[in-house]
C-alpha positions as CSV (number, residue, x, y, z in Angstrom):
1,X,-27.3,-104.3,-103.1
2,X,-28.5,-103.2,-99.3
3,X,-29.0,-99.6,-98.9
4,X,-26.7,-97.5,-97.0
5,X,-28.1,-96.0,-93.9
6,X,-27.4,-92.4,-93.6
7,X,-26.6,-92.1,-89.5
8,X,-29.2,-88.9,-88.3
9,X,-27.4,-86.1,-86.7
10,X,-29.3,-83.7,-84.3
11,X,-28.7,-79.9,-85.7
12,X,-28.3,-77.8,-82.6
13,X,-28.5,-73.6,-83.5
14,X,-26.8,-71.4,-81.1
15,X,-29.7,-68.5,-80.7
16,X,-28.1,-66.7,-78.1
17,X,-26.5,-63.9,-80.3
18,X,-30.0,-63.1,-82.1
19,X,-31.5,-62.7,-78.0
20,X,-28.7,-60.0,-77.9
21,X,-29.9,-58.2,-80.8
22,X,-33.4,-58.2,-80.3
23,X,-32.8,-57.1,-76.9
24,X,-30.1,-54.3,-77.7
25,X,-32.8,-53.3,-80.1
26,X,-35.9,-53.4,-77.6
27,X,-33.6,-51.6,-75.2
28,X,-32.9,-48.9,-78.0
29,X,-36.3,-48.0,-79.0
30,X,-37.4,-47.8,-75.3
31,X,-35.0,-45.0,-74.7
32,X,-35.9,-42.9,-78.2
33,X,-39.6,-43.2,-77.9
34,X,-41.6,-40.5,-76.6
35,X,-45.0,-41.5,-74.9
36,X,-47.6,-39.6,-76.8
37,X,-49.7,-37.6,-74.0
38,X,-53.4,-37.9,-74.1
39,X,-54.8,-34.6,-76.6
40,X,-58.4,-33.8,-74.9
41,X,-58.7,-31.6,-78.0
42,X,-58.7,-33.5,-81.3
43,X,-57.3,-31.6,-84.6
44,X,-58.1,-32.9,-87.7
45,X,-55.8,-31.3,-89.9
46,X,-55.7,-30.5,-93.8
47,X,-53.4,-32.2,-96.2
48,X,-50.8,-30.7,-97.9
49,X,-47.9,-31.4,-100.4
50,X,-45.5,-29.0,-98.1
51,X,-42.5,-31.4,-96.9
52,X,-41.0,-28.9,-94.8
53,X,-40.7,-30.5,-90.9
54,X,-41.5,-29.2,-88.3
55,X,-38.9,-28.8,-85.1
56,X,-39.2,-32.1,-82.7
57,X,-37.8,-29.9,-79.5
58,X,-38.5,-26.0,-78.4
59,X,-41.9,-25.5,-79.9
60,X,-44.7,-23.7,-78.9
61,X,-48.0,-25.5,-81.1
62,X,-51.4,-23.4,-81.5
63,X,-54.0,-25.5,-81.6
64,X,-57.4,-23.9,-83.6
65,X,-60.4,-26.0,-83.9
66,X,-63.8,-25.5,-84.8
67,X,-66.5,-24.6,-81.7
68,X,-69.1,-26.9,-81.0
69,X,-72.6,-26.2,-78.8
70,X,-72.3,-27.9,-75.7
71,X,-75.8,-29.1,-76.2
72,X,-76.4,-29.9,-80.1
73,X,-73.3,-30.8,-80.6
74,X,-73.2,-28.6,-83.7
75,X,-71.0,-25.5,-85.3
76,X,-71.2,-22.4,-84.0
77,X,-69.4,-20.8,-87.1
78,X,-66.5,-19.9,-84.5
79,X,-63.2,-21.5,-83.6
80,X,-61.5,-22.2,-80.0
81,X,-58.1,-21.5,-79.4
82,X,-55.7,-24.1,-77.4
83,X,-51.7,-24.8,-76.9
84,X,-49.1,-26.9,-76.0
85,X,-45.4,-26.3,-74.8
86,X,-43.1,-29.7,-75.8
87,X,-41.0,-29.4,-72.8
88,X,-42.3,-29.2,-69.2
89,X,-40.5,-26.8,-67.6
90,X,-40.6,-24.1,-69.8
91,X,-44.5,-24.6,-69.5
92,X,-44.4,-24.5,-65.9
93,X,-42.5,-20.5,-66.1
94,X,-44.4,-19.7,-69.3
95,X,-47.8,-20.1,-66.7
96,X,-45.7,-18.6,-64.2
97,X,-44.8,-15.2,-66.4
98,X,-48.6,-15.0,-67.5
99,X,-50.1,-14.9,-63.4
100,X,-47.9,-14.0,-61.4
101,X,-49.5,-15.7,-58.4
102,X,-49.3,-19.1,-60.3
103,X,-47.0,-20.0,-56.8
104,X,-50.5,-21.1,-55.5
105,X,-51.4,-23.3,-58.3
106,X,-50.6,-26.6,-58.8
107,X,-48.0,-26.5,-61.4
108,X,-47.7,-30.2,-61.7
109,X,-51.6,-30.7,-63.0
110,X,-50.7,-27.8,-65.3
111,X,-47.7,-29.2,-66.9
112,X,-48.7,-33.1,-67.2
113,X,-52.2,-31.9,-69.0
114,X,-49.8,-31.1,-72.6
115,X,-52.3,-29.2,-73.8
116,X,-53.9,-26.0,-72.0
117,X,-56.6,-23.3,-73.3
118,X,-59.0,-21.5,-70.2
119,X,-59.3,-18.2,-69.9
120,X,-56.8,-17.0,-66.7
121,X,-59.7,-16.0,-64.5
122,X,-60.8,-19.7,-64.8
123,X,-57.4,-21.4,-64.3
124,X,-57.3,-21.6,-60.6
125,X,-60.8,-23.8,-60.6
126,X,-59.8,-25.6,-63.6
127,X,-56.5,-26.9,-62.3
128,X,-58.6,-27.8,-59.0
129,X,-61.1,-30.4,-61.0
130,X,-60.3,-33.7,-61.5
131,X,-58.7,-35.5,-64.6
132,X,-61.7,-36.6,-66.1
133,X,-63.4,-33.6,-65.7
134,X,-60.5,-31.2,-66.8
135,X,-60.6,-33.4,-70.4
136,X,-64.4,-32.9,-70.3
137,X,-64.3,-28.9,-70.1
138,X,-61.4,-28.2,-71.7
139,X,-62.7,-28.9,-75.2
140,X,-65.3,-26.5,-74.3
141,X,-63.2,-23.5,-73.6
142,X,-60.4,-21.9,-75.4
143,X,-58.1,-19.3,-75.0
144,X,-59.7,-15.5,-75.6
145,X,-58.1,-13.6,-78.8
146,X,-60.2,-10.6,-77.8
147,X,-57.4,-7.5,-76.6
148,X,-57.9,-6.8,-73.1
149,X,-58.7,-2.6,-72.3
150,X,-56.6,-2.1,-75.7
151,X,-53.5,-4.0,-75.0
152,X,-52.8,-7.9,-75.3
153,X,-55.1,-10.6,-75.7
154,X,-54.8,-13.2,-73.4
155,X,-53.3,-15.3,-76.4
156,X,-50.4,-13.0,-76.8
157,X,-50.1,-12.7,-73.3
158,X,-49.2,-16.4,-73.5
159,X,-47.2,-16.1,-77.0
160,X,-44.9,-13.2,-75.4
161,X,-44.5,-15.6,-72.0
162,X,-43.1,-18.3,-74.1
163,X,-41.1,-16.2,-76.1
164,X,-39.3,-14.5,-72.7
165,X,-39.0,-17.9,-72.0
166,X,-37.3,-19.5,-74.3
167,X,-36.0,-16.7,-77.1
168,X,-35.5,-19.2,-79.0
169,X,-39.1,-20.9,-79.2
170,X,-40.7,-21.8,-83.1
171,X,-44.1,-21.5,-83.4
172,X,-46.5,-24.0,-84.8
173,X,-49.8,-23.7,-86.2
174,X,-52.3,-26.6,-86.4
175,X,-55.3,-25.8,-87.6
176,X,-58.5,-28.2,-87.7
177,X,-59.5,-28.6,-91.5
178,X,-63.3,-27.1,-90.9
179,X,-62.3,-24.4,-89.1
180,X,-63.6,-21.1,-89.7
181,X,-61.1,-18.9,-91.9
182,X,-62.0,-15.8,-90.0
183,X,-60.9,-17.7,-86.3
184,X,-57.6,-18.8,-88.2
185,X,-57.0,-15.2,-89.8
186,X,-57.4,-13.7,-86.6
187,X,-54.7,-15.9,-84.9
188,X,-52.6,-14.7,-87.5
189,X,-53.4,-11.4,-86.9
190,X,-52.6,-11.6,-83.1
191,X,-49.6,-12.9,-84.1
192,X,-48.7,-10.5,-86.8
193,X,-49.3,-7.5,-84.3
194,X,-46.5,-9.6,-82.1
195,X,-44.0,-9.1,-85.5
196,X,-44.0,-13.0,-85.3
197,X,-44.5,-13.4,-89.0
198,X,-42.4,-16.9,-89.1
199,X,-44.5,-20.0,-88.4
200,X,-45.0,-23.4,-89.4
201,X,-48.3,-24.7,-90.5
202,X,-48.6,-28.1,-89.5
203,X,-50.3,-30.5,-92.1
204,X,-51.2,-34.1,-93.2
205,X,-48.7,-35.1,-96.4
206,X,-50.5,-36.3,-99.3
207,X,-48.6,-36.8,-102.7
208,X,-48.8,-34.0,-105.7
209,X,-52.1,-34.1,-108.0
210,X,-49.3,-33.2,-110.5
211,X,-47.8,-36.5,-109.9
């Protein structure tokens, strides 16, 4: 008995529908991403088993980390103080409440950099420099805790600007995991004299040694 020939038949997919999803989806995650701004200072912080989260609009982050010699490279046993306003324009007033003559800076350097933390007599020259070198100095600086003729340290002089900002600002602490207690407790401190006793302490989430 022959055999029967089974007559081939090209199979022909229709992929346009998939190219509509993959593009809706592209489309969707371009337009809910946030571009992650280049940090010149580098906090390594501790882990925790806290889940509480952190606000993703309307914070002001302090940024602690641990002082390095310029020349060794090494610990000084003291800790630098930097921060970073999430949205632009507040950042832009919050400058503009702590010097008054901030007109004559150039507020759009100030506001792209994310991440700020020179002493006010030094602002004018540091905004002046170029990117590269900003990122270079910046790491070496810090913001000065020490009260000025009795009265606010330069870092609540920029905590109460944010706050007349936006009186509705939440306050984030990210600490660097080797850096000095007593730099963190004063921060506190500062913050304590201010009656902001409400912050969150922002952490790496690692899971229960009860679990």
């Amino acid at each position: 008995m022959g055999k029967v020939k089974v007559k081939k038949s090209d199979v022909w997919i229709d992929m346009t529908p998939m190219s509509d999803v993959m593009t809706l989806l592209l489309t969707f995650f371009m337009l809910t991403s946030t571009f992650v701004k280049n940090e010149p200072v580098k906090v390594n912080v501790p882990g925790s088993v806290s889940e509480i989260k952190v606000p993703e609009n309307g914070v002001l982050t302090i940024l602690v980390n641990p002082e390095k010699d310029a020349v060794t490279g090494e610990p000084t046993g003291e800790g630098q103080v930097f921060m970073s306003i999430d949205n632009t324009e507040q950042l832009g007033k919050t400058l503009s409440e702590v010097m008054p003559d901030a007109s004559a800076l150039d507020l759009d350097v100030f506001t792209r950099e994310g991440t700020f933390g020179v002493p006010l007599e030094e602002m004018k020259t540091y905004l002046s420099m170029s990117t590269d070198q900003r990122h270079k100095i910046l790491p070496t600086k810090g913001i000065p805790l020490d009260s000025i003729d009795g009265g606010m340290s330069e870092f609540q002089q920029w905590v109460d600007a944010a706050r007349t900002v936006n009186e509705n600002i939440k306050i984030a602490l990210k600490a660097d995991a080797t850096t000095p207690y007593k730099t963190v407790k004063k921060v506190m401190s500062e913050l304590q004299d201010m009656d902001e006793s409400h912050y969150y302490m922002i952490t790496n989430l690692k899971a229960s040694e009860d679990q």
